[in-house]
N, C-alpha and C positions, 0 to 999 in steps of 0.2 A: 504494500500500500504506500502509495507514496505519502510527502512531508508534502504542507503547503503554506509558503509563506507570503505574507499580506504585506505590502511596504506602501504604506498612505501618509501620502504626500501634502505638506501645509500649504502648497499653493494650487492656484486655479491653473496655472501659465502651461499650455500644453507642451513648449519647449523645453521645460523644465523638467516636465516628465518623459522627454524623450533623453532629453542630457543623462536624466538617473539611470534610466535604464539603459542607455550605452556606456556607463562605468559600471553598470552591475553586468553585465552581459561582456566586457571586459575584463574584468574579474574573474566571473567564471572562467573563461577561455584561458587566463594566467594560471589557471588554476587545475588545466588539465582536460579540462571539459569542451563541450560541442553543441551548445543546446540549440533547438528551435525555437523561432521567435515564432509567436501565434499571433496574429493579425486581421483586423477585420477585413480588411480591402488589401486591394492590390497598388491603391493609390498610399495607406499607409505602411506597406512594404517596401515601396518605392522611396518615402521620407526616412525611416528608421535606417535604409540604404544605404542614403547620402550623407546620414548622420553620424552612422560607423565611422564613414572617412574623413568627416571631419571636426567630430568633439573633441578629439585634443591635438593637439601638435605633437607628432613622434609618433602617433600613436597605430600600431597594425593589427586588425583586429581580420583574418581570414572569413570571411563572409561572402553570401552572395541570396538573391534572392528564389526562390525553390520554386520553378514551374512545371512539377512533374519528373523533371529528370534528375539525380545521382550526382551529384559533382564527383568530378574524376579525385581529386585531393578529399579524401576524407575527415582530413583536418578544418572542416569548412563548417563554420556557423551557417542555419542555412536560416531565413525571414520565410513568410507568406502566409497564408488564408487556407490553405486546401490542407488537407491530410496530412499529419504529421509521418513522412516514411522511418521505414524500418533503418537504426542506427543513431535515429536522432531524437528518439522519444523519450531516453533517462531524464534532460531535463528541458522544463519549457519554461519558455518567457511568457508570460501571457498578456498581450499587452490589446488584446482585443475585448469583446462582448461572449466569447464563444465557452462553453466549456472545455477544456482539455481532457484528454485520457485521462480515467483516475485508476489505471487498472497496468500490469508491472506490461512492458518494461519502464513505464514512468517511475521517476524514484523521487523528484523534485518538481514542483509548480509553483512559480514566483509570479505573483499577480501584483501588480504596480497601479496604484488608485492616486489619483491626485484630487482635489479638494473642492472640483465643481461635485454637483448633485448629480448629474445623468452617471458619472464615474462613481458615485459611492453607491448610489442604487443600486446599478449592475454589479459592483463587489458586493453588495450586501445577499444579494439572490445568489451569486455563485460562490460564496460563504457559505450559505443556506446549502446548496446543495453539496458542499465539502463534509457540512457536518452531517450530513446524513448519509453520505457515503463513511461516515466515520473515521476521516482522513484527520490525522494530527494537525493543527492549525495552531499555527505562529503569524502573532503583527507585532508589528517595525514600525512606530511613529516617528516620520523621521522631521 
C-alpha cells in the first residue's frame, strides 16, 4: 500500500506551486528515483516541461513529456495525463485532479495543494478517498 503525502501550500500563486514541485521532483530524482508527474492536461504537461529547464540555474533534471511511448534512457522522469506505464508507477507526483494508482507497484503519492479553494477541494475528496483506501497519510504545511 503505498505512503501518501499532502504538501499544502500558503499561497494562491500557481507558479509557486509549480516552483515547489520542481525542487520536490528534483529531489526525488537526486535521490535515486524516477517518478511520474500526473497531470490534468497536456497543456499542463507542456508548463511543468518548460519549468524542469528552467527553475534553477545548473540545474539537470532528465525528463520528458510521456505520449504513449518508453523513453529509450530509463533514467527519465516522465510528465503527462494518460496512464501511468509500467516502470514509472513507484512514485507519482500528483499534480492534477485525477486519482493515482493506490495499489503496488505505487509505493509513494505526493499531492501538492496550494491555497486557492478549487485546489483544497479537490485535495480534500482525494484525501477522502486515500483514507478509505486506508493508505497512510502524511501533511506538510509548508
Amino acid at each position: 500500500m503505498p505512503e501518501v503525502s499532502f504538501y499544502v501550500l500558503a499561497t494562491h500563486d500557481q507558479q509557486q506551486r509549480q516552483d515547489f514541485a520542481c525542487k520536490l521532483i528534483e529531489k526525488i530524482y537526486r535521490s535515486g528515483h524516477f517518478p511520474y508527474v500526473l497531470t490534468d492536461s497536456a497543456e499542463q504537461a507542456e508548463q511543468i516541461d518548460k519549468a524542469l529547464w528552467t527553475f534553477r540555474a545548473g540545474s539537470f533534471i532528465p525528463h520528458q513529456i510521456y505520449r504513449g511511448e518508453i523513453p529509450a534512457f530509463t533514467g527519465t522522469i516522465l510528465i503527462g495525463s494518460e496512464n501511468i506505464p509500467d516502470g514509472w508507477q513507484k512514485i507519482v507526483v500528483n499534480l492534477s485532479s485525477f486519482y493515482p494508482p493506490t495499489t503496488a507497484p505505487t509505493e509513494r503519492i505526493l499531492e501538492i495543494l496550494d491555497n486557492s479553494e478549487e485546489c483544497k477541494q479537490a485535495g480534500r475528496q482525494r484525501y477522502r478517498h486515500y483514507q478509505q483506501a486506508d493508505l497512510a497519510i502524511t501533511t506538510h504545511k509548508m
